[in-house]
Residue, then its C-alpha position, 0 to 999 in steps of 0.5 A: x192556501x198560503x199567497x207568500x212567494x219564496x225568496x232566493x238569494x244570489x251574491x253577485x259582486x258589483x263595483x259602485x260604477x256599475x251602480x252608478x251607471x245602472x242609475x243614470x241609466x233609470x235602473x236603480x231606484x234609491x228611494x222605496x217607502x221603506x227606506x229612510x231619508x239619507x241621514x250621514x252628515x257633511x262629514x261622514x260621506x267624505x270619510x266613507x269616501x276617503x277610506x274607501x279610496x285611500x285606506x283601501x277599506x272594503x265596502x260591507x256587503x249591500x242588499x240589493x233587490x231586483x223587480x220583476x221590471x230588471x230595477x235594482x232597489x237596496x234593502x240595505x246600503x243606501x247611505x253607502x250608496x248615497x254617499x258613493x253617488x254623491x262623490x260621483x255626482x261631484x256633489x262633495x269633495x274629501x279631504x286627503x290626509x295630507x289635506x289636499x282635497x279631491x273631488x271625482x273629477x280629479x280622482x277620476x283622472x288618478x283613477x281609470x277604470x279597468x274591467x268595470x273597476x278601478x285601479x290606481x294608475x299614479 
């Protein structure tokens, strides 16, 4: 008799606020055993970060796992994640192409959420 579980996949989409709110609030856990350690330099987190919001560049699609307690894990996305969480964090700041830095408190205020996402209100 076989003790595996089947697995079921369902694609949902979540904006990267809602993972952040779901981490302040203990609901998503960034570092399972089989995770590596954060490992995008001092520079490529900001050019993740400037792509995203200044390219428009879409995020690729994350693997996210859901345990029995309702906690989100990522399989697969963390440096994306790290990095996203720690621009929110106002862990770092990018610079601009035109070489004005922004950091989330600023960006926040160029950017204001709407339905859960954001959009660019300048």
């Amino acid at each position: 008799p076989s003790t595996s579980k089947m697995l079921t996949f369902t694609r949902v989409i979540y904006t990267i606020g809602q993972f952040w709110a779901l981490r302040q609030a203990d609901m998503f856990f960034m570092d399972p055993t089989w995770q590596r350690d954060p490992v995008w330099s001092k520079k490529e987190k900001p050019a993740f970060i400037r792509s995203v919001i200044e390219d428009d560049s879409p995020i690729p699609e994350l693997c996210i796992w859901e345990r029995e307690d309702g906690v989100k894990v990522p399989v697969d996305g963390k440096q994306r994640l790290t990095s996203s969480f720690g621009f929110l964090d106002d862990d770092f700041c990018y610079f601009n192409l035109a070489g004005i830095s922004w950091c989330a408190t600023t960006t926040r205020a160029y950017y204001q959420p709407i339905s859960g996402g954001v959009t660019r209100v300048a």
